[in-house]
N, C-alpha and C positions, 0 to 999 in steps of 0.2 A: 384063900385070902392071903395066907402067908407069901405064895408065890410069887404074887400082885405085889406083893410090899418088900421081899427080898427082889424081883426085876426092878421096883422104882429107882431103889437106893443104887444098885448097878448103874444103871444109866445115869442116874445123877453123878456119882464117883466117874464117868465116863468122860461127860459133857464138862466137868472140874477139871481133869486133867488135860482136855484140849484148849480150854478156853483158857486157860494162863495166858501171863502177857509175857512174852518171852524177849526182856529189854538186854540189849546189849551195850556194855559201857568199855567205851573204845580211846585209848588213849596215845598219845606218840611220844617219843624219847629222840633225842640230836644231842649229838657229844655229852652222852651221859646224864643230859636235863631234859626236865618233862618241857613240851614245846606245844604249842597251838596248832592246829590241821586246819586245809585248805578244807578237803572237801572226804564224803565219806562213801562210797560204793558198795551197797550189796548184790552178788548175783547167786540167783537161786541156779542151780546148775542143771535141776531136774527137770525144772518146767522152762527156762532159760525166760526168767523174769528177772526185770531188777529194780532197786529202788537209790536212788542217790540223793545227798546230803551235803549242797556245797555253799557256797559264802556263809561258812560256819565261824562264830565269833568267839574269841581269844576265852579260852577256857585250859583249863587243868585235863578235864576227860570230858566226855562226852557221853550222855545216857542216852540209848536209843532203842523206842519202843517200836518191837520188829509187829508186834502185831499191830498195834496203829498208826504205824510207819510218821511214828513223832520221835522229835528230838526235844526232849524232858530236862536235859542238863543245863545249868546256870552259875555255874561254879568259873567263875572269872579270873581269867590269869593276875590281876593287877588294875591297879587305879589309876591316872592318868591327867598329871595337868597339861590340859591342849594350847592353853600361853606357853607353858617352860617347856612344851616338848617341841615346838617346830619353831626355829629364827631365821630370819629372811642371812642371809648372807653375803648375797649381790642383788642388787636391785636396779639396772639399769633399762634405759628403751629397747625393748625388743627382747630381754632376757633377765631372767629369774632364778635365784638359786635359793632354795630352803635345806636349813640341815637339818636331820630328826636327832635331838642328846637323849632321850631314854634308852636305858637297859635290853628292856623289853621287846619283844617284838609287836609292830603296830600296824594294822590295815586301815587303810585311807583312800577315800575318793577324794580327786581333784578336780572342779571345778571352776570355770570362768565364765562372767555371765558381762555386757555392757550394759553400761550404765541405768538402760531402760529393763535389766533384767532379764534378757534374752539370754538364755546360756550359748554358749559359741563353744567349749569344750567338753565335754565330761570322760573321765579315765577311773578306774580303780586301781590302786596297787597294793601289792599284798605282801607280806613278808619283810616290812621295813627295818631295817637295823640301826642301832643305834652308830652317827658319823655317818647316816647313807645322808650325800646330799641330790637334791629331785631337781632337776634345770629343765626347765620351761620357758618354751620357743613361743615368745606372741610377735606373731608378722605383721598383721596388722596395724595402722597408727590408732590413736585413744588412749582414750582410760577405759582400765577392765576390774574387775573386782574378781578376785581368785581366792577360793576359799578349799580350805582342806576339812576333810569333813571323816571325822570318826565317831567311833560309838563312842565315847568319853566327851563327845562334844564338835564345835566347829569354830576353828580361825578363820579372818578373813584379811588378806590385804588389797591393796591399792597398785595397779601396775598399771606401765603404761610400753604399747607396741610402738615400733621401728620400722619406717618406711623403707629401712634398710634391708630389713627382712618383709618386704614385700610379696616377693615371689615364694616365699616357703609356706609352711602351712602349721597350726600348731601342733606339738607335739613336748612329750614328755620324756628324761632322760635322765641318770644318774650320772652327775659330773665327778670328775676325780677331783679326790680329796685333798691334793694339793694346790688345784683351782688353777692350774696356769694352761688348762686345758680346754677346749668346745666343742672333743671328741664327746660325744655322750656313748654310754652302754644303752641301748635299747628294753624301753620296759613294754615286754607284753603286757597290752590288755589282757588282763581274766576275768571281768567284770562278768561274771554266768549269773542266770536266775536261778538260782534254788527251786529244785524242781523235783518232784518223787513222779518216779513212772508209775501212772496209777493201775500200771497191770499187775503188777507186784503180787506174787502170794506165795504159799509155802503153807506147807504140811510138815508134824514132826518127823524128822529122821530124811531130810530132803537136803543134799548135798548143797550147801553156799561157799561164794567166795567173798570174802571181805577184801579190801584195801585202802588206803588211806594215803591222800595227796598234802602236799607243800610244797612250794615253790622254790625250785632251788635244791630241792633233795626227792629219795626216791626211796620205794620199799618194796619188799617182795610182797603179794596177798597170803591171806591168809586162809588156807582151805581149812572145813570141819560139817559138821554134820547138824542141824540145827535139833537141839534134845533139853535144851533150857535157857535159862539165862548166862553169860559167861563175860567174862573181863578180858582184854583183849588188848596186847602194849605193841606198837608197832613201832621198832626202830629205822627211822630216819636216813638212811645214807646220805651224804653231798655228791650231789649230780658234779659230772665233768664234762656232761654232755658239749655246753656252750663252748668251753676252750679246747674238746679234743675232733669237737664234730661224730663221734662215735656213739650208741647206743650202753647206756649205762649198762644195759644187760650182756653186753656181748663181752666172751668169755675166751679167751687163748686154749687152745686144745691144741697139741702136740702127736703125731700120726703112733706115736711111740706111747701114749698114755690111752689108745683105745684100737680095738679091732673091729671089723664092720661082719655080725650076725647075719643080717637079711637087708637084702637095700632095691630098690625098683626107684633105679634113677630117672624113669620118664614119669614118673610119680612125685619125685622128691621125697617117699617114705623109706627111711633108713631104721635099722636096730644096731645100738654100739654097745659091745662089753666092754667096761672101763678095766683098762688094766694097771692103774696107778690109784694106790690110796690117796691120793693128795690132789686126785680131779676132784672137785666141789661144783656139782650142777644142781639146779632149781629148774623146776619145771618154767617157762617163760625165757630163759635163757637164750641168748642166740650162739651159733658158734659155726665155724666154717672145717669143712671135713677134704681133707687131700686125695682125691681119687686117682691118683699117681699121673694121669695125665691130663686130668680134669678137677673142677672143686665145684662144690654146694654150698651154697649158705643156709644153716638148717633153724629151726627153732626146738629149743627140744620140750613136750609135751607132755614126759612121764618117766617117771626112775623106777622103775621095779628093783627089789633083793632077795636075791635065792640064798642059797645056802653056800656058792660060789662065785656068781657074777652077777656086778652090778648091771642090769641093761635097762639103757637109758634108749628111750623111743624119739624119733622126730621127724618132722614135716619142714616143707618145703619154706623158707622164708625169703624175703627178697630184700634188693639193696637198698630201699627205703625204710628197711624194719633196721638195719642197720647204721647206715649214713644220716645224720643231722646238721640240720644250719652248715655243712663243707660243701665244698667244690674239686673237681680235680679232673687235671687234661692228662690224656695217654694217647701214647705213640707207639705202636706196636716195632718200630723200626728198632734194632739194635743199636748198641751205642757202647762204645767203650767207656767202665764207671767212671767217675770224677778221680775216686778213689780204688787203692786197691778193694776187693773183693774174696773173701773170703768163705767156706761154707759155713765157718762159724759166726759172720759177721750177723749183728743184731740187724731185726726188722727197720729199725729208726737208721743205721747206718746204709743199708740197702736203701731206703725212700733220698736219702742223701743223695747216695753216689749215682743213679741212676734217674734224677730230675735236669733235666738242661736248663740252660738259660733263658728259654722261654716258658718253663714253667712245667713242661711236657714232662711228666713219668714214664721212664721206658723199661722193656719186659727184663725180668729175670732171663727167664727162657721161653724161648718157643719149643714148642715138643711137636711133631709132624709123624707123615708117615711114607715112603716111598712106595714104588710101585707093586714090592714086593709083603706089600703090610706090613712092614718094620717099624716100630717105633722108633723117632732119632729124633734127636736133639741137641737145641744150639744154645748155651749157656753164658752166662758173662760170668761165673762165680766157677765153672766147672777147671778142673785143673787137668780133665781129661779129655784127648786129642779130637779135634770133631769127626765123626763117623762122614758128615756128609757135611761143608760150607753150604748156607742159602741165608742170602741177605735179606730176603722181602719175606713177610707171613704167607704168602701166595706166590709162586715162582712156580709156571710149569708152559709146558708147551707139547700141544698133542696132535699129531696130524690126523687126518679125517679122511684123508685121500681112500678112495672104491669102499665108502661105508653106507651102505644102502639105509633108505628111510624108509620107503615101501616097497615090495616085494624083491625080486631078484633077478637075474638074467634071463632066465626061465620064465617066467611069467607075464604073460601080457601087456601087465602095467610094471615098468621098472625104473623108478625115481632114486637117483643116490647120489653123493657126492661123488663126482670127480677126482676131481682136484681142493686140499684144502687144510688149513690148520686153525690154532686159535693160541694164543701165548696171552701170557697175563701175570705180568709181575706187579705186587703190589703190596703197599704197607696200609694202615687204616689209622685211623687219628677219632679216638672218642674226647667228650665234654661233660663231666656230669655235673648238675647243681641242683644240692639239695635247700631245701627249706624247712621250715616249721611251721603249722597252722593250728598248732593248740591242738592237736588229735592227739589222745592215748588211746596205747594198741590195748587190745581187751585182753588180752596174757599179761604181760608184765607190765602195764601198767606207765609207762615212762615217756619219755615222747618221743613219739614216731617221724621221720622224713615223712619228704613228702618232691616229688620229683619236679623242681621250676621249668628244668631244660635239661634235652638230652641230644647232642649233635653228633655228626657221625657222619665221617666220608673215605673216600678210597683216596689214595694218594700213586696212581698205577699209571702204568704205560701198558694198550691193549693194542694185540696186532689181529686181524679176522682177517682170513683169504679163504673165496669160497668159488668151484667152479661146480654148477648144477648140473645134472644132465637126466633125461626124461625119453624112454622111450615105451611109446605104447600102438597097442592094436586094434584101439577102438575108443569109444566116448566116454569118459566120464568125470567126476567132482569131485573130489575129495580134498579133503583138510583133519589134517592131526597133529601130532607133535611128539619126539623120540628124543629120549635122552642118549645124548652124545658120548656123553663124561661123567662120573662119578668121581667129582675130584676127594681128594684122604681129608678127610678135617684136619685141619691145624689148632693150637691152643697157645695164647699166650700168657705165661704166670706174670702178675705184676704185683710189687707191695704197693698200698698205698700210703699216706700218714695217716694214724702215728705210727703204721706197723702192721696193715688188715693184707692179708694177701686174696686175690679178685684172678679169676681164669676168664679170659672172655674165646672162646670157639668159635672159627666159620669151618662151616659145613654145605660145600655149594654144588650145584649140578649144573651141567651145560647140555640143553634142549635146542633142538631143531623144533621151530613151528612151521608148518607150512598148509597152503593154499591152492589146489589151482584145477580151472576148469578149462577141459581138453574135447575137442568135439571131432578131431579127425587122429589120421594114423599120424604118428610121426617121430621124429628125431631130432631133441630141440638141446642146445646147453647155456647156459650163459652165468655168470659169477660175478662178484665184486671185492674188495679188498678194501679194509681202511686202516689206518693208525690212530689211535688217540692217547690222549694225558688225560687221564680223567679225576 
């Protein structure tokens, strides 16, 4: 009986210890003051479940019960008179300005409904500051009734649309504050439903990743292990996403601050020992690795510390993980810089002197290889003498003449070229424009490109001369195809702004296809020849 009764109390103390509620109280901090958060992310890392937390309202912290995947906190930044805090400030047909004067930061949905109550717009914006003014396009003619709608309450005014603005559409915009302006900044939509992934679960000791969003700023997550309840302050960066087009997380690395351990470049998995104390990497990181004749854009995924080297791990990332809301044309063609050129000159001075007047960024260098597998190279910043002049990324010319496709002299069936070359000088001209669609990447958390348009053409003069000739001893059909040429890959380094340096490779081969059915003996040739600008 004692047995029975020291196993019950076990198992009780058992089913006590698992059934806690394991709440986590999660708070943010921007220039030193506690701040409100957009939105809240759990990811269980073991079972790759999550649970998220967003159009979350203007609090101090946030308590959040992980086992009943509720948000418990009600602790309110601030009070809020919704007359004294929004004043109409232009009120004309077709256009609207409201200023927000509180302190505080304020989240507001904007609505517009006609007369009969139909609503015609609705927008949320998040993160309002005090001096932001909202300019609101109604195209439309009427009267509309436009109302801002917070949790502290709802204003309403009386507006009326401009036949003038006929053809536009409505829309919401943050006018500059000197008003002599009707450039708006563009306000994302973030209006998300609040929504928990109901697959969500977790066991103690089951690896999570926390992070925590705001508009306008950005944070590293937070890795830990989940073993109770815990407090949690996440500091806020200010994104510079939007004025630099670059990825908050992408990081300068210097070919001089790391060496490369183990790397499988058709993988994109690299190992770096850091060889400078004063690299600062986070796993989510991006950063770009110099392979002397080539580059990677990598993301890095883990920091290991021995007892001598730091070795930081990474995968393959690409020019969307990096590039945001930018654009930018390149020209592989050389160009003498604007300016002088120097190897000590800064990235921002290189994006300078090497942009033309059409806007085209042109390479540092092209790196090549001749017939004899030499690496060589043509620089605009090098101060030493060229090994070998070539104007075009592609510059070659290879004759073809007595190069068999099938069999040989000897042999029954014998199909070769004659007579015959192929030349092809040529530069290439890319277009890239990125975008933004609201997506965060599941690593660092920050926002991701997203690829609008990508163009891409040759800019060559191509010369083909080919005489065929065929000679055989009996019937038959065949078709295949022989590579001709193994032309060297070439690479061009380019910077872009504000300073990212991009390798783009071609690596091309030149094939004979061919076709042809033969029913008696014979001795046949025949060829053609063209020119083009392509």
């Amino acid at each position: 009986m004692r047995k029975l009764t020291l196993l019950a109390i076990i198992l009780c103390n058992i089913t006590s210890l698992f059934s806690q509620e394991i709440v986590y109280t999660i708070s943010g901090s921007k220039d030193g003051k506690v701040t409100n958060l957009d939105s809240i992310l759990f990811e269980n890392l073991d079972n790759e479940t999550q649970l998220l937390f967003s159009n979350l309202p203007n609090q101090l912290s946030y308590d959040i019960n992980l086992t009943s995947e509720e948000l418990i906190s009600s602790i309110y930044l601030y009070d809020l008179d919704i007359e004294e805090a929004f004043k109409v400030v232009k009120n004309i047909p077709g256009e609207v300005n409201i200023q927000y004067c509180y302190q505080k930061l304020v989240n507001a949905t904007l609505n517009i409904c006609n007369l009969s109550g139909q609503q015609i717009f609705n927008q949320t914006i998040r993160g309002i500051e005090q001096g932001n003014i909202i300019a609101v396009n109604i195209p439309n003619p009427g009267i509309y009734i436009l109302s801002i709608n917070t949790m502290y309450g709802t204003k309403s005014f009386k507006v009326l649309g401009s036949i003038a603005n006929v053809n536009k559409s409505f829309s919401i915009g943050y006018a500059n504050n000197s008003m002599q302006t009707k450039t708006y900044t563009h306000i994302e939509s973030i209006s998300k439903k609040s929504s928990n992934f109901n697959d969500f679960s977790f066991q103690i000791g089951d690896s999570i990743r926390i992070t925590a969003f705001l508009g306008g700023y950005y944070t590293y997550p937070n890795g830990t292990r989940i073993s109770g309840s815990k407090t949690i302050n996440f500091t806020m960066l200010r994104s510079t996403v939007d004025s630099t087009g670059i990825s908050d997380v992408y990081k300068t690395i210097s070919t001089k601050d790391y060496t490369l351990s183990e790397y499988d470049t058709i993988e994109g998995e690299l190992s770096l020992i850091l060889t400078s104390d004063t690299t600062n990497l986070k796993p989510g990181d991006i950063i770009t690795i110099d392979l002397d004749s080539t580059g990677l854009i990598q993301k890095v995924v883990s920091i290991n510390k021995t007892n001598e080297n730091i070795i930081v791990g990474v995968e393959s990332a690409y020019m969307d993980d990096l590039f945001v809301n930018t654009e930018f044309k390149l020209s592989t063609k050389l160009i003498e810089p604007q300016t002088h050129l120097k190897s000590t000159s800064s990235p921002k001075d290189i994006v300078k002197a090497l942009t033309d007047e059409e806007g085209y960024i042109h390479p540092v260098k092209i790196i090549y290889y001749d017939e004899y597998n030499r690496k060589l190279f043509k620089s605009t910043i090098s101060e030493d003498p060229d090994i070998e002049h070539r104007e075009n990324i592609i510059d070659f010319h290879k004759d073809f003449s007595n190069t068999d496709l099938y069999g040989n002299e000897e042999n029954d069936i014998h199909f070769f070229i004659d007579e015959g070359y192929v030349s092809l000088k040529t530069d290439a001209v890319f277009e890239f424009d990125f975008n933004y669609e609201g997506e965060l990447t599941e690593d660092t958390k920050v926002k991701k490109g997203d690829l609008n348009y990508f163009k891409f053409y040759l800019d060559a003069n191509a010369d083909f001369q080919t005489k065929l000739a065929l000679d055989m001893n009996y019937s038959e059909e065949i078709e295949d195809k022989k590579k001709l040429f193994n032309m060297k890959k070439a690479t061009a380094y380019f910077v872009v702004p504000p300073g990212i340096p991009l390798w783009i490779t071609f690596d091309c081969d030149i094939y004979g296809k061919y076709h042809f059915n033969v029913d008696a003996s014979l001795h046949a040739d025949w060829g053609f020849e063209s020119h083009h600008h392509l």
